[in-house]
N, CA, C and O atoms as a printed pandas DataFrame, in Angstrom:
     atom_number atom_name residue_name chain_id  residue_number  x_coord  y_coord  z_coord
0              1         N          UNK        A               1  124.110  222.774  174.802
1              2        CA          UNK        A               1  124.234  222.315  173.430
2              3         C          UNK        A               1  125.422  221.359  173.306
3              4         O          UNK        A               1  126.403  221.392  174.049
4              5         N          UNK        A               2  125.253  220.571  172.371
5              6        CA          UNK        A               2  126.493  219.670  172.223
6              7         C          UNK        A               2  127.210  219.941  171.032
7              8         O          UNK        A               2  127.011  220.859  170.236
8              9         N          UNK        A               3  128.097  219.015  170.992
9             10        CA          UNK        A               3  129.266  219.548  170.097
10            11         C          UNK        A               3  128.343  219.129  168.556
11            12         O          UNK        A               3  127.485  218.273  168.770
12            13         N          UNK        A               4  128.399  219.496  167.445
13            14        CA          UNK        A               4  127.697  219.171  165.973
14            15         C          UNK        A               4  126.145  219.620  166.563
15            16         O          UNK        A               4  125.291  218.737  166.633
16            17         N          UNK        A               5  125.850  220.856  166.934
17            18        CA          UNK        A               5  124.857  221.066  167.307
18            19         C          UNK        A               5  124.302  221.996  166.016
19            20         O          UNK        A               5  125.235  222.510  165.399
20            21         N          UNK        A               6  123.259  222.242  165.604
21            22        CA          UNK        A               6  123.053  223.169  164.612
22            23         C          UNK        A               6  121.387  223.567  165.194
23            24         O          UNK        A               6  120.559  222.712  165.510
24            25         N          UNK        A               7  121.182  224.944  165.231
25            26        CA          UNK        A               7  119.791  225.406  165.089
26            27         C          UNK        A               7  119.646  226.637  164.237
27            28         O          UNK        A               7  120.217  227.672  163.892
28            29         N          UNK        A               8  118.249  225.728  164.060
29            30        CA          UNK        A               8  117.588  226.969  162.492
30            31         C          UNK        A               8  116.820  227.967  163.163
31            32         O          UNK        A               8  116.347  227.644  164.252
32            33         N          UNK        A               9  116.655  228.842  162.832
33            34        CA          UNK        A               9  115.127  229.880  163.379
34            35         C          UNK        A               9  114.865  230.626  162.289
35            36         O          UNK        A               9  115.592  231.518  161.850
36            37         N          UNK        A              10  113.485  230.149  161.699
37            38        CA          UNK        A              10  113.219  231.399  161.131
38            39         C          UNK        A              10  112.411  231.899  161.311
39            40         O          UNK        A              10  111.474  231.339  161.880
40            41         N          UNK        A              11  112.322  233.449  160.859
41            42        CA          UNK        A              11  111.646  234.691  161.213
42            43         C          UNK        A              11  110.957  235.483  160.104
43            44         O          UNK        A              11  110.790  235.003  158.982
44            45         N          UNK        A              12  110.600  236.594  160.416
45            46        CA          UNK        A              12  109.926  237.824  159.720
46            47         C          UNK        A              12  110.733  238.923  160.022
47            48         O          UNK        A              12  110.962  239.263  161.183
48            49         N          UNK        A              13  111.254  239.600  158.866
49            50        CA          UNK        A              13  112.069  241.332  159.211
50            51         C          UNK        A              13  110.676  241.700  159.564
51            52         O          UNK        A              13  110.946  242.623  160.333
52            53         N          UNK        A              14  109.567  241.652  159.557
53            54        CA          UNK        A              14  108.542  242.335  159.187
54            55         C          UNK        A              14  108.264  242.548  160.869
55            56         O          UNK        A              14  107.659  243.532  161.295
56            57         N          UNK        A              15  108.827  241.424  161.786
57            58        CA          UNK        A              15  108.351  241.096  163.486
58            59         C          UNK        A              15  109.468  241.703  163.915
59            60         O          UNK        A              15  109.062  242.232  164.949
60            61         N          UNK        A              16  110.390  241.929  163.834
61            62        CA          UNK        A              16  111.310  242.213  164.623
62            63         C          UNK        A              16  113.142  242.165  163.785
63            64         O          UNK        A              16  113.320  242.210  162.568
64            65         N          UNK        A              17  113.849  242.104  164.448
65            66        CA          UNK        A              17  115.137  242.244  163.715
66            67         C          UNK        A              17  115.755  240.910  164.001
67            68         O          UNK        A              17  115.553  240.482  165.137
68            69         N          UNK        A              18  116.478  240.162  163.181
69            70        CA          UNK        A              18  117.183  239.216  162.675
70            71         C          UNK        A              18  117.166  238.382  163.947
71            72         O          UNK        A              18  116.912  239.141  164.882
72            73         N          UNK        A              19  117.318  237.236  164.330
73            74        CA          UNK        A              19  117.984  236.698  165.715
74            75         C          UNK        A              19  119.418  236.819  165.626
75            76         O          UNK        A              19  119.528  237.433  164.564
76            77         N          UNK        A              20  120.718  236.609  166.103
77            78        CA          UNK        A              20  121.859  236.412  166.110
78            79         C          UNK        A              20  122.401  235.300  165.676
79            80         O          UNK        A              20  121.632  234.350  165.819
80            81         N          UNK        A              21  123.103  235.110  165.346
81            82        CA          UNK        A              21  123.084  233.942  164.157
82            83         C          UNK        A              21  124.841  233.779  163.759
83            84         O          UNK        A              21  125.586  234.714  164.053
84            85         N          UNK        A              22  125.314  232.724  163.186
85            86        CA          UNK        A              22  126.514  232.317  162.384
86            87         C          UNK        A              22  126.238  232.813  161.133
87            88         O          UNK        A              22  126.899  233.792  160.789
88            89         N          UNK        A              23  125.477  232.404  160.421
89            90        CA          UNK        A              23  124.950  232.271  158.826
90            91         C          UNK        A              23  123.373  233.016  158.986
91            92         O          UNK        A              23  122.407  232.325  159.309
92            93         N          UNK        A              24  123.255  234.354  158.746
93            94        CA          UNK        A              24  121.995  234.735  158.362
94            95         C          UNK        A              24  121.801  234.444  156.903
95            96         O          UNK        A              24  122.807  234.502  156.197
96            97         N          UNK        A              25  120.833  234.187  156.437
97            98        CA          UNK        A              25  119.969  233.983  155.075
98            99         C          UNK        A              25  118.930  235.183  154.877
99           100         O          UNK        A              25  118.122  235.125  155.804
100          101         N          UNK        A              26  118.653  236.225  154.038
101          102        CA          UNK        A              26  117.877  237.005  154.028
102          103         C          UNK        A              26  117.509  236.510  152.308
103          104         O          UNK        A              26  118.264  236.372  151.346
104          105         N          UNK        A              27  115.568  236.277  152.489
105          106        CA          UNK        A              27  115.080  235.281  151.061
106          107         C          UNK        A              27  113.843  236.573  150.560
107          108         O          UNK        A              27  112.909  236.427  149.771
108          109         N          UNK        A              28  114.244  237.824  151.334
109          110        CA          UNK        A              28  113.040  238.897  151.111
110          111         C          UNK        A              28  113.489  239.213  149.232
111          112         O          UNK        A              28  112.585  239.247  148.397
112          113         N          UNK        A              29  114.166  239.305  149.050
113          114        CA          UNK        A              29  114.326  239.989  147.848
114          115         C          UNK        A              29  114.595  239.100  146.819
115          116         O          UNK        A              29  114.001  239.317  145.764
116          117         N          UNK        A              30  115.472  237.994  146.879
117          118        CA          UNK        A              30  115.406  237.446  145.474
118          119         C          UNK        A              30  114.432  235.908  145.161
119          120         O          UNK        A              30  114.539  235.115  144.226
120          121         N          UNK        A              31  113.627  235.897  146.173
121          122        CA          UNK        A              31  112.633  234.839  146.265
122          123         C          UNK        A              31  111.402  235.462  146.355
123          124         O          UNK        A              31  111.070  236.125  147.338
124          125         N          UNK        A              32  110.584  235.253  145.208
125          126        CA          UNK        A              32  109.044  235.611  144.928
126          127         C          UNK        A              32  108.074  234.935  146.480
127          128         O          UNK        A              32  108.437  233.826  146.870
128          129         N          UNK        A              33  107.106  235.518  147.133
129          130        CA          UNK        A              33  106.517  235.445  148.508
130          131         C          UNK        A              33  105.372  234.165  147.672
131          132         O          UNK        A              33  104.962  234.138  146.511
132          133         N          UNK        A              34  105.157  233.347  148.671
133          134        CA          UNK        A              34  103.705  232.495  147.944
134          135         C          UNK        A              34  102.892  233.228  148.888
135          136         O          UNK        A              34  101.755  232.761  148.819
136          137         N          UNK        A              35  102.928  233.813  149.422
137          138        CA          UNK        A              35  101.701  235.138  149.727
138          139         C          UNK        A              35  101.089  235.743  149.037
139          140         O          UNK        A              35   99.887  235.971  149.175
140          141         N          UNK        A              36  101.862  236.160  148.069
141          142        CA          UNK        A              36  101.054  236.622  146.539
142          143         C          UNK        A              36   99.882  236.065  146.443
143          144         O          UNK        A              36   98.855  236.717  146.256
144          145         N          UNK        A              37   99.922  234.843  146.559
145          146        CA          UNK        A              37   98.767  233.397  145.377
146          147         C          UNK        A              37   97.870  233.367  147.079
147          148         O          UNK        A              37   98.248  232.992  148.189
148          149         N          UNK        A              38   96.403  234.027  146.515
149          150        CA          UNK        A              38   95.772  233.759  147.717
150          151         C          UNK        A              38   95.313  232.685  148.042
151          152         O          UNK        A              38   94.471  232.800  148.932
152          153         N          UNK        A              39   95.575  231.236  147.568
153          154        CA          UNK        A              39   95.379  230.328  148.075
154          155         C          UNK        A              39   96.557  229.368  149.328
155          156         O          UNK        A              39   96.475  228.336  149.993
156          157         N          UNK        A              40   97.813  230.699  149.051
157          158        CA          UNK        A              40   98.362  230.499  149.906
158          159         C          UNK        A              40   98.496  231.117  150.886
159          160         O          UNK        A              40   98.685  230.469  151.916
160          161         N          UNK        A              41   98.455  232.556  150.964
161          162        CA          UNK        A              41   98.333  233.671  151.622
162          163         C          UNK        A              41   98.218  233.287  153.056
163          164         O          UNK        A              41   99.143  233.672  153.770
164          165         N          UNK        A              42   97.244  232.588  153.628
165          166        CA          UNK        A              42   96.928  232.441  154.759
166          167         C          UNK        A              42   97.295  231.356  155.422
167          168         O          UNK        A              42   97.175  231.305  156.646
168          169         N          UNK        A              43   97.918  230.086  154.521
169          170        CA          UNK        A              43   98.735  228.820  155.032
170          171         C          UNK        A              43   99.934  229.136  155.928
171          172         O          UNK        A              43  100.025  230.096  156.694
172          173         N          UNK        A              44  100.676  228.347  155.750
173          174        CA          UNK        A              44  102.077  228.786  156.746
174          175         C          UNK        A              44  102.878  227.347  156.200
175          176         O          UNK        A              44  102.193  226.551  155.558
176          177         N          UNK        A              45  104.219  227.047  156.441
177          178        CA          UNK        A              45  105.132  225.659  156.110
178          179         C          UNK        A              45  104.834  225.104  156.633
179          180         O          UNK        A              45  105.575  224.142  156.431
180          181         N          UNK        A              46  104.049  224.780  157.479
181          182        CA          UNK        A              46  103.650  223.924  158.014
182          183         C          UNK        A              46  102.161  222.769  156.906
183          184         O          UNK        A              46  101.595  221.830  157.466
184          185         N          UNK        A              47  101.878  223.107  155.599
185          186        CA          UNK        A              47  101.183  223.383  154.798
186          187         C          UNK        A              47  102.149  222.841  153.930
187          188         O          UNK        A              47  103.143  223.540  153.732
188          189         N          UNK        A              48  102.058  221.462  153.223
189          190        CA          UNK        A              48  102.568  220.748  152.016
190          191         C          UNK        A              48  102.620  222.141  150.842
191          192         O          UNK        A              48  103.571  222.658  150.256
192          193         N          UNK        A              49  101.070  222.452  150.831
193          194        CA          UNK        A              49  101.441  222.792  149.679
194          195         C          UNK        A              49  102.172  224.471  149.252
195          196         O          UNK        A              49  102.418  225.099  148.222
196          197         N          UNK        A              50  102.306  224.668  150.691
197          198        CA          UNK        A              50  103.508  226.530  150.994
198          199         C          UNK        A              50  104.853  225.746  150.674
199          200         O          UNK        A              50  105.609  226.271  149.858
200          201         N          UNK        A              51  105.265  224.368  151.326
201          202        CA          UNK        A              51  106.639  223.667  150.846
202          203         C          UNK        A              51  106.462  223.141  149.483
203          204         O          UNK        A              51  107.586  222.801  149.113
204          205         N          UNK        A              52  105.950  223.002  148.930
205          206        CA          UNK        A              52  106.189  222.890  147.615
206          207         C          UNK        A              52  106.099  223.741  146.691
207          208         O          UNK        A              52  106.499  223.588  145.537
208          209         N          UNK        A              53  105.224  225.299  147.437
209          210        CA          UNK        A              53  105.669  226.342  146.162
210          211         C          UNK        A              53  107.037  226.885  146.241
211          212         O          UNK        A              53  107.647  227.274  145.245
212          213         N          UNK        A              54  107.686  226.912  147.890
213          214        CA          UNK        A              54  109.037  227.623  147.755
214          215         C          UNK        A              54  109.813  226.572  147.124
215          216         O          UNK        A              54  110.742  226.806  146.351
216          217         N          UNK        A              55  109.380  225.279  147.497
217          218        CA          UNK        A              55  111.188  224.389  146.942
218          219         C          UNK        A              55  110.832  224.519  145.407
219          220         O          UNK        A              55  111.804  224.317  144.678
220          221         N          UNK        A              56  109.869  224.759  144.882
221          222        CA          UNK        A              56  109.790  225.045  143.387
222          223         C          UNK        A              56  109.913  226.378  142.654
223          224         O          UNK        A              56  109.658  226.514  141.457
224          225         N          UNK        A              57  110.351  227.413  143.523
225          226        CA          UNK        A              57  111.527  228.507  143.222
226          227         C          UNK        A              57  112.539  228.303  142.717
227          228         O          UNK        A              57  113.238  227.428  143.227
228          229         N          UNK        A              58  113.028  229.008  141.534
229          230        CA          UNK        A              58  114.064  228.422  140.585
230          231         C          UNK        A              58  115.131  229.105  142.062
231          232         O          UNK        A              58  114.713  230.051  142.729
232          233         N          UNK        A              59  116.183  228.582  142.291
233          234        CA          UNK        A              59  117.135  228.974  143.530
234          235         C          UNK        A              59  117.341  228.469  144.482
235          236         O          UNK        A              59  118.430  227.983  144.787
236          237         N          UNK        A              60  115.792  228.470  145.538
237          238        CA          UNK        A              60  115.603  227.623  146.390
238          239         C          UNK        A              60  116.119  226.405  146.794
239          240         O          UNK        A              60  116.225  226.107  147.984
240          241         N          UNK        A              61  116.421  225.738  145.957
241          242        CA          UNK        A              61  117.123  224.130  145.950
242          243         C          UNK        A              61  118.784  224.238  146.191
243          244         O          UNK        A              61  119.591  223.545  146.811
244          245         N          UNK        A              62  118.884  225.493  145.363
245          246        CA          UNK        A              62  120.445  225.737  144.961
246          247         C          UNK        A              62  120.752  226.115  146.298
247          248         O          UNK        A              62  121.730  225.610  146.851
248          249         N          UNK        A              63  119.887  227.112  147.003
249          250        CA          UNK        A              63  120.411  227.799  148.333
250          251         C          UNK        A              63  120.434  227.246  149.563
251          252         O          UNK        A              63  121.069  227.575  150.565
252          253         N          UNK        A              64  119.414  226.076  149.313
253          254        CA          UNK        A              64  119.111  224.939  150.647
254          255         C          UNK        A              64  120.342  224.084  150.892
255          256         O          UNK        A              64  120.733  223.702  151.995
256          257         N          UNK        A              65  120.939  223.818  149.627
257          258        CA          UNK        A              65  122.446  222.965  149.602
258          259         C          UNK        A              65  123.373  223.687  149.600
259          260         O          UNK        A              65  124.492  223.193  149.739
260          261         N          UNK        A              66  123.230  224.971  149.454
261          262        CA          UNK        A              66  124.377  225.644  149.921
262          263         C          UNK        A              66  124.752  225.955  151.012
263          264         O          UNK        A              66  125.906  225.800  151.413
264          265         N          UNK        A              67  123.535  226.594  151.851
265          266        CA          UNK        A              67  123.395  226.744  153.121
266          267         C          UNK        A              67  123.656  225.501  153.918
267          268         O          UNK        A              67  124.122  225.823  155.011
268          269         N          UNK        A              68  123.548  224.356  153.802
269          270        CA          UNK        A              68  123.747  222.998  154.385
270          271         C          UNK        A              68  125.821  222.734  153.620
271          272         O          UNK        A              68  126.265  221.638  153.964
272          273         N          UNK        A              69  126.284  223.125  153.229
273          274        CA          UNK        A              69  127.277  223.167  152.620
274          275         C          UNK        A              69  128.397  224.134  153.354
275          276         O          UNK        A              69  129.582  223.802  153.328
276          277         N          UNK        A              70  127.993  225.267  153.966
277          278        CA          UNK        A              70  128.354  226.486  154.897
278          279         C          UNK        A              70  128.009  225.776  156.671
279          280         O          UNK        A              70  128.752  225.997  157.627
280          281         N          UNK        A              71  127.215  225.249  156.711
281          282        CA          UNK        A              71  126.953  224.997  157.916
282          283         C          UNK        A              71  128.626  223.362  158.054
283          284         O          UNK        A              71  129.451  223.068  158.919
284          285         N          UNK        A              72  128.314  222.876  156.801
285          286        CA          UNK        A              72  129.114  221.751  157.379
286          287         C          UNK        A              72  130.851  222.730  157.605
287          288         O          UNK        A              72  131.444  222.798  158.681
288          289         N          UNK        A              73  131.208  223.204  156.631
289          290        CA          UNK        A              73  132.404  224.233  156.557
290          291         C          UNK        A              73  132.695  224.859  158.058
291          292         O          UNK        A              73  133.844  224.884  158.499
292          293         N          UNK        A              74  131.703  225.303  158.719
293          294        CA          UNK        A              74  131.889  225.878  159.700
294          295         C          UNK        A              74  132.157  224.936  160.937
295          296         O          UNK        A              74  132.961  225.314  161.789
296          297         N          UNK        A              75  131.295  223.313  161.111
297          298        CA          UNK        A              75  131.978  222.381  161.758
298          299         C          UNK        A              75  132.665  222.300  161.548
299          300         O          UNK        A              75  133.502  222.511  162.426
300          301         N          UNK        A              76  133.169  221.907  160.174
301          302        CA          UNK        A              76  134.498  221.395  159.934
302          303         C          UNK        A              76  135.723  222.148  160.401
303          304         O          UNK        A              76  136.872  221.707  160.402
304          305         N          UNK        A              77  135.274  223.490  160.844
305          306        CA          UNK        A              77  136.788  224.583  161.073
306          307         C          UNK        A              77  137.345  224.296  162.439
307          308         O          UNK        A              77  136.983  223.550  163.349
308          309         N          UNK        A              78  138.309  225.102  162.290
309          310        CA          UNK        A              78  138.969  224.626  163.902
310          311         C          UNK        A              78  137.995  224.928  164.750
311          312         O          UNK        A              78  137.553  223.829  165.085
312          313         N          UNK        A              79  137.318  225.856  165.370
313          314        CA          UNK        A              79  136.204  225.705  166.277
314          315         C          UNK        A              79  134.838  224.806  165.885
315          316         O          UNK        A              79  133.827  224.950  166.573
316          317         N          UNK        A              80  134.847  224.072  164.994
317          318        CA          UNK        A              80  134.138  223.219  164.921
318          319         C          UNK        A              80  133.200  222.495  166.399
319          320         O          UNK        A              80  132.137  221.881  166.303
320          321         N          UNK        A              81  133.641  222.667  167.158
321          322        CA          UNK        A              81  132.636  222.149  168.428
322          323         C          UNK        A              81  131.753  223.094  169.013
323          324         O          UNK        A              81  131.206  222.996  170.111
324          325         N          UNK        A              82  131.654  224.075  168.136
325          326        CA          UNK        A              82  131.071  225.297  169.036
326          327         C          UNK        A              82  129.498  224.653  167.803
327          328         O          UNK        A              82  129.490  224.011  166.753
328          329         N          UNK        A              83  128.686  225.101  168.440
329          330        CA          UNK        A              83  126.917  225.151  168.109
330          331         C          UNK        A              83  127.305  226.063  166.455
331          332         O          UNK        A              83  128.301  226.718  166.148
332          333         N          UNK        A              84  126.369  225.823  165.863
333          334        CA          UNK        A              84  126.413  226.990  164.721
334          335         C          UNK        A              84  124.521  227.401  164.275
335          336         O          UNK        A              84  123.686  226.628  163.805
336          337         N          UNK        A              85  124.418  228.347  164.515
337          338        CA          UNK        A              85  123.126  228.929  164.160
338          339         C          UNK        A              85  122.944  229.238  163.030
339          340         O          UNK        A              85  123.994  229.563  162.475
340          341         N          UNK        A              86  121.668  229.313  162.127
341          342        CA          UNK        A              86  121.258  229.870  161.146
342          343         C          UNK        A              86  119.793  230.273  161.479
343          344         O          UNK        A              86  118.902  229.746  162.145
344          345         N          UNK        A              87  119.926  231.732  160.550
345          346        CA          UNK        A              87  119.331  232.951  161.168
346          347         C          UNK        A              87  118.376  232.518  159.257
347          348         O          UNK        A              87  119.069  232.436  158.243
348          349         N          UNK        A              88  116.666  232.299  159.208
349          350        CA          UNK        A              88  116.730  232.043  157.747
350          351         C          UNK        A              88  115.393  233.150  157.930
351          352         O          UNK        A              88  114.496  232.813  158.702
352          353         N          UNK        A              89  115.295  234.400  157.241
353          354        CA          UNK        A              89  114.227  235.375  156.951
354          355         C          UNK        A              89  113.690  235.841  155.787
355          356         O          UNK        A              89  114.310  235.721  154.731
356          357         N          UNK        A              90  112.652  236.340  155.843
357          358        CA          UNK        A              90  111.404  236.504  154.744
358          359         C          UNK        A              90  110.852  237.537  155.226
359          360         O          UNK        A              90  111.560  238.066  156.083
360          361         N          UNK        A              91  109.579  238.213  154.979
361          362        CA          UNK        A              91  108.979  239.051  155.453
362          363         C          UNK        A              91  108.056  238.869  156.726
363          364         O          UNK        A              91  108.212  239.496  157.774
364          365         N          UNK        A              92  107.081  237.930  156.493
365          366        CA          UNK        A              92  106.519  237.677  157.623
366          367         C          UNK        A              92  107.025  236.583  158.452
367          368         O          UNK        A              92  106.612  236.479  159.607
368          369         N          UNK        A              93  108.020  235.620  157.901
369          370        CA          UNK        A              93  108.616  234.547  158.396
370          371         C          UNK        A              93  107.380  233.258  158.540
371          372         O          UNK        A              93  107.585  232.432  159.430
372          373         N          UNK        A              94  106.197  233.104  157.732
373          374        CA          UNK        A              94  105.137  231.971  157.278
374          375         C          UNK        A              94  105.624  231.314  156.745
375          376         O          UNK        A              94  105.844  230.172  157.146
376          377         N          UNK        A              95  106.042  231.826  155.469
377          378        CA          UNK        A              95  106.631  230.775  154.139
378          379         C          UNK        A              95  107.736  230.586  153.574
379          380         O          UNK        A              95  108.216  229.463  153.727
380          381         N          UNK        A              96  108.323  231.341  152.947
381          382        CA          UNK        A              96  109.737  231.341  152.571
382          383         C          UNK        A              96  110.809  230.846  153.473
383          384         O          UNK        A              96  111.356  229.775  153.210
384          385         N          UNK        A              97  111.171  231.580  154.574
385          386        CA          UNK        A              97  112.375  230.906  155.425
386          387         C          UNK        A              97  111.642  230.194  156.574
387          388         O          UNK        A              97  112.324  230.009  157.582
388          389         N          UNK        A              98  110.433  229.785  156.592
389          390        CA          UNK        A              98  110.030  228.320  157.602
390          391         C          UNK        A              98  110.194  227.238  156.903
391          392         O          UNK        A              98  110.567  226.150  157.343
392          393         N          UNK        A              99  109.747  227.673  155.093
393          394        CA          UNK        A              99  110.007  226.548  154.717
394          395         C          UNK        A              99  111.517  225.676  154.281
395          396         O          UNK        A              99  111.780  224.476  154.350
396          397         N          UNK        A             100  112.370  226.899  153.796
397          398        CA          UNK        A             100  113.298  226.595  153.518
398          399         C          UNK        A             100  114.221  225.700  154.765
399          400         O          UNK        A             100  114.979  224.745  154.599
400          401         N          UNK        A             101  113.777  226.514  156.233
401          402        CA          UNK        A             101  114.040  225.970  157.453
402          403         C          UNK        A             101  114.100  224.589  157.651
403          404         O          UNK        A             101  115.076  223.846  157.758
404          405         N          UNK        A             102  112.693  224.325  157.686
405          406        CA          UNK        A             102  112.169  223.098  157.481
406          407         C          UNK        A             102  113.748  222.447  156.260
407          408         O          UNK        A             102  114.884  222.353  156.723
408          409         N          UNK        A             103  113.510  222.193  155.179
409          410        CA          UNK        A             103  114.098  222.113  154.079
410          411         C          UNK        A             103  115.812  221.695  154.744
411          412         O          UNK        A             103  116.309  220.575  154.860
412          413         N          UNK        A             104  116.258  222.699  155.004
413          414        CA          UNK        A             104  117.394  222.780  155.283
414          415         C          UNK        A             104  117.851  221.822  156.534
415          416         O          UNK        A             104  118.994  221.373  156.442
416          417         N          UNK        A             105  117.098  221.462  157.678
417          418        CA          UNK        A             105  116.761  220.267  158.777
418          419         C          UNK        A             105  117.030  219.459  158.135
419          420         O          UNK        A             105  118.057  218.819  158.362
420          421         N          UNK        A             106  116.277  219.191  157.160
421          422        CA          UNK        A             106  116.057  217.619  156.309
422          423         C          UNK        A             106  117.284  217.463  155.395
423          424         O          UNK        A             106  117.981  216.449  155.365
424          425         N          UNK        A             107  117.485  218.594  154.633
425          426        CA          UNK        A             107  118.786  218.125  154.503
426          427         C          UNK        A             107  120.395  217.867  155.217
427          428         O          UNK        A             107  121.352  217.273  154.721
428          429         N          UNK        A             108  120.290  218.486  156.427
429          430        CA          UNK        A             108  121.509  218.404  157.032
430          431         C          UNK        A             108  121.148  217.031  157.848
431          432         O          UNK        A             108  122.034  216.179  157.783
432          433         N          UNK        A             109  120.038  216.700  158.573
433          434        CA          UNK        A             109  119.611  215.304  159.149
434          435         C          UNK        A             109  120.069  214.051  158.066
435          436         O          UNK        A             109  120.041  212.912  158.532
436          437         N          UNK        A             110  120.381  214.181  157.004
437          438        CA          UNK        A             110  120.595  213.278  156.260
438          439         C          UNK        A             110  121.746  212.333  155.864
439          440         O          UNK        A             110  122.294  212.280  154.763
440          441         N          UNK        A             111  122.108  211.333  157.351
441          442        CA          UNK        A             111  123.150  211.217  157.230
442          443         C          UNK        A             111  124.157  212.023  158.155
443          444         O          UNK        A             111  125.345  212.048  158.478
444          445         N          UNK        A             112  123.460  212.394  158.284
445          446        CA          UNK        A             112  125.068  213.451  159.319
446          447         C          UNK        A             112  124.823  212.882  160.721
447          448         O          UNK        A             112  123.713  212.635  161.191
448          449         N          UNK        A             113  125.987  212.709  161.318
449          450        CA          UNK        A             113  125.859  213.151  163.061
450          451         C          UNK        A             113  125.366  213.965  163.871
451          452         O          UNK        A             113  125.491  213.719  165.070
452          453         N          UNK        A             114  124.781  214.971  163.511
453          454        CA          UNK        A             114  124.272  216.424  163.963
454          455         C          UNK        A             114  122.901  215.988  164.403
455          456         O          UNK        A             114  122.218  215.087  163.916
456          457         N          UNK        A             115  122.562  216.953  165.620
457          458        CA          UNK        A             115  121.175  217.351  166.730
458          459         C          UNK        A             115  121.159  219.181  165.577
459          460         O          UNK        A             115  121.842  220.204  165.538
460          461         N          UNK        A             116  120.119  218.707  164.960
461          462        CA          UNK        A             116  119.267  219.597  164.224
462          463         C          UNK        A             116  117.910  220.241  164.708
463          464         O          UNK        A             116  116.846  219.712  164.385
464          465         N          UNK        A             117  117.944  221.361  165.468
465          466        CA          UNK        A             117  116.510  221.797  165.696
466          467         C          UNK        A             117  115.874  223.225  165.207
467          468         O          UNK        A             117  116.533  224.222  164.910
468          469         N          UNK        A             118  115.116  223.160  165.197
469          470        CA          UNK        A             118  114.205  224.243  164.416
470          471         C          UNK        A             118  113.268  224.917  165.032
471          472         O          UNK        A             118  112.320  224.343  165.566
472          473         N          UNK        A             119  113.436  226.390  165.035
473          474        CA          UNK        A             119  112.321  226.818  165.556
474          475         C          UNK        A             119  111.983  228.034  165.103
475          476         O          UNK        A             119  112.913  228.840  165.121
476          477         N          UNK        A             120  110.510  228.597  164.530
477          478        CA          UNK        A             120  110.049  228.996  163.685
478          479         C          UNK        A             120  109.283  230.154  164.778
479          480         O          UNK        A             120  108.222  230.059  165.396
480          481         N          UNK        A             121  110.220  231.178  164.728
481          482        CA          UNK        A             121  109.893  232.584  165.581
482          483         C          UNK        A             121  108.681  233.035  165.179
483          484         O          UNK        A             121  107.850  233.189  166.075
484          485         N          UNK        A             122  108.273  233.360  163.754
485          486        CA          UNK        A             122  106.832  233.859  163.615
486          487         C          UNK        A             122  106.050  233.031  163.135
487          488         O          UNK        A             122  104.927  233.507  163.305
488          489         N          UNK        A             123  105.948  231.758  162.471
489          490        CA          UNK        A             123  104.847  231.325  161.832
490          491         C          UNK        A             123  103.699  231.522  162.295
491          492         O          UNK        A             123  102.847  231.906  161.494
492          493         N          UNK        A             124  103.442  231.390  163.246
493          494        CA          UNK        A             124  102.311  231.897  163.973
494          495         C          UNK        A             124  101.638  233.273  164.476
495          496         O          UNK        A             124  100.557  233.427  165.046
496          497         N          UNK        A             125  102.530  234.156  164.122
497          498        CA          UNK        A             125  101.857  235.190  164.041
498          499         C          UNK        A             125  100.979  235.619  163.088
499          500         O          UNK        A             125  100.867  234.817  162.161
500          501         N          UNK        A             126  100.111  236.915  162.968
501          502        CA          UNK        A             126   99.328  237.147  161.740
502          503         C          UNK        A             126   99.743  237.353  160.853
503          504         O          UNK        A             126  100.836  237.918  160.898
504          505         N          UNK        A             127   99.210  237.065  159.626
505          506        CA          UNK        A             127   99.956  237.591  157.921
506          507         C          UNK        A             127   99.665  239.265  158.100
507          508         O          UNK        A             127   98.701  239.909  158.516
508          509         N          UNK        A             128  100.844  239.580  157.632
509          510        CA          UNK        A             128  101.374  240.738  157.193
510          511         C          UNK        A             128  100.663  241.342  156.003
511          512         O          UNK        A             128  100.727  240.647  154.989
512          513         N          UNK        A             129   99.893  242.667  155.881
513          514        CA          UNK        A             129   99.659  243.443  154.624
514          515         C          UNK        A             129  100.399  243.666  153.947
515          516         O          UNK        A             129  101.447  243.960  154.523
516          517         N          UNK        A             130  100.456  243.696  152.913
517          518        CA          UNK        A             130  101.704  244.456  152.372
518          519         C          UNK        A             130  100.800  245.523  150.912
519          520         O          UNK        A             130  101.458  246.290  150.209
């Protein structure tokens, strides 16, 4: 990894337990699932329209710039050359923190110096009952 390195992963509590991380994000509880709405149920972020029901979560926006706001803080500190991870989870890890994932890439790519990569531990697994 190089120095201004940042990687996202997000996941499902529902698959397994957290990855290890600088900044975990846990979006199970105060972010409504677009799993609910069965026309989303079975999409994944990878799916315009799963990213446009989470970034249209009243919060969502607020937490994507915050989280991109914490990540720069943590370059900026004296160990600033070290990699910084973010850990971003949901239940099944489909929608909520792939998308926000996603989300959060795009905003830190913007302008910054930073190698931004992403990688999305469950999207691909099966949807979760609940």
């Amino acid at each position: 990894m190089h120095s201004h390195d940042v990687r996202i992963i997000s996941f499902g509590y529902l698959h397994g337990p957290a990855p290890e991380a600088t900044i975990t994000l846990d979006l199970r509880t105060h972010f409504r699932d677009p799993h609910v709405d069965p026309a989303l149920k079975n999409l994944t972020a990878r799916d315009e329209a799963v990213r446009r029901a989470v970034r249209a979560t009243e919060g969502i926006p607020a937490l994507t710039e915050a989280a991109a706001d914490m990540v720069e803080a943590y370059l900026n500190g004296p160990a600033g050359e070290h990699p910084v991870t973010v850990a971003i989870g949901c239940a099944g890890g489909r929608h909520r923190a792939a998308s926000v994932a996603l989300d959060l890439a795009h905003e830190l790519d913007n302008g910054r110096s930073l190698v931004v990569t992403v990688l999305h531990r469950d999207i691909l697994l099966d949807v979760v009952d609940r």
